[in-house]
C-alpha positions, 0 to 999 in steps of 0.5 A: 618380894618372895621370901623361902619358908615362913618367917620374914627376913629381918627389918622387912616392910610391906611394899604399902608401908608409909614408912618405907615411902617415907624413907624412900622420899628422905633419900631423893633430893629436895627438887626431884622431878621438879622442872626447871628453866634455864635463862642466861647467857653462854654459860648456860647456852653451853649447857655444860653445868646443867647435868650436875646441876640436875644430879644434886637438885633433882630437877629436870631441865626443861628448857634452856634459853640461854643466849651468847652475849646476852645482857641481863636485861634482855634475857626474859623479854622473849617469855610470854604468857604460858610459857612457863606453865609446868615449870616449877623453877627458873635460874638466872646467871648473868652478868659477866657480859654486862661487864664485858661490852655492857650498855649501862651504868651501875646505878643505884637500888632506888633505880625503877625497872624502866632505868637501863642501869644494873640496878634497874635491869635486874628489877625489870627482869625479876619483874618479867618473869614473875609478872608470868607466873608468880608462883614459880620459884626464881634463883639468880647467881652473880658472874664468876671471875675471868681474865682477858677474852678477845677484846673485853676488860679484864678484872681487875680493870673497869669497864668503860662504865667504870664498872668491875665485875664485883659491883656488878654482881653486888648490884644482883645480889642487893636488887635480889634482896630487896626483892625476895629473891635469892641469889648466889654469890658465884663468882665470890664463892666458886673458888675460880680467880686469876691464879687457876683460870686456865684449869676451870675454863677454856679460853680465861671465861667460859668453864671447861667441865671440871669447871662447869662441874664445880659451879654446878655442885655449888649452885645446886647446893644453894637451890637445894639450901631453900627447899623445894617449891610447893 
């Protein structure tokens, strides 16, 4: 910078200063510049979470592979080796379709990776990815609420595994535990339930972009709670 005359205005610090740099790098958040894959299902296909996600972490998106209708267990079998090279964070939402037309019981956390229960989709998942690039830094989130959608169950009311979406989202948050994982718990945290569906989403399932907005804050809120990768 120029300054008139000869004295330096007040607090002034040298463009090569530490401090400065310091102080620069304290005002950025946690992730920036970090890049992140998306894996999920409409919720993250739909791409509505992914700018605010972005403001509060300062990651980058890139990629998005998220998949309509898609199960948890499935949603890491197209990544191979190198595909995540770069990238230094991966998110898993899932769950909701698992209650919505799922092909499995819940299961228990002794359940292996090869068991098709919840419990064992969410261990072969973690195992999936972390078998590519074990380094990198994962995040799963549980489903939010939801009310009737076309033919599916709606909360309260079990699916035809006898499954509510609740258990389902313990399952993730226990096999995440014992796994070392962290996972958020969306749907018992976001504030969306019965009452306000129609003002957080469009169609009583997916979030409108206040909704989207809301769980995106919330979400980049945990990310941030747990630093940033090394």
């Amino acid at each position: 910078m120029f300054t008139k005359g000869a004295d330096l205005p007040i607090r002034y610090e040298p463009y090569h200063s530490s401090l400065s740099l310091t102080r620069v790098t304290n005002m950025l958040p946690p992730f920036w510049g970090k890049k992140w894959c998306a894996l999920g299902d409409s919720f993250t296909q739909l791409n509505l979470y992914a700018a605010k996600l972005c403001e509060v972490t300062g990651l980058q998106q890139t990629k998005n592979l998220g998949v309509s209708g898609q199960l948890l267990r499935t949603m890491a079998d197209n990544l191979a080796t190198g595909d995540l090279d770069g990238i230094d964070v991966v998110t898993i939402w899932g769950g909701t379709n698992d209650y919505g037309h799922g092909n499995c019981p819940l299961g228990t956390l002794a359940d292996p990776k090869e068991t098709i229960s919840i419990h064992g989709n969410v261990r072969y998942l973690i195992d999936n990815i972390l078998t590519i690039k074990p380094t990198v830094q994962l995040f799963f989130f549980t489903p939010t609420n939801r009310g009737q959608f076309g033919s599916e169950p709606a909360p309260p009311a079990l699916n035809s595994y006898g499954l509510s979406i609740q258990s389902i989202g313990k399952a993730m948050i226990d096999v995440c535990r014992e796994m070392g994982v962290p996972c958020f718990d969306v749907g018992g945290q976001c504030g969306i339930n019965s009452y306000n569906l129609s003002l957080y989403t469009t169609d009583n399932l997916h979030p409108n972009q206040l909704g989207a907005d809301n769980l995106g804050t919330l979400m980049a809120r945990f990310i941030n709670s747990h630093g940033s990768p090394v």
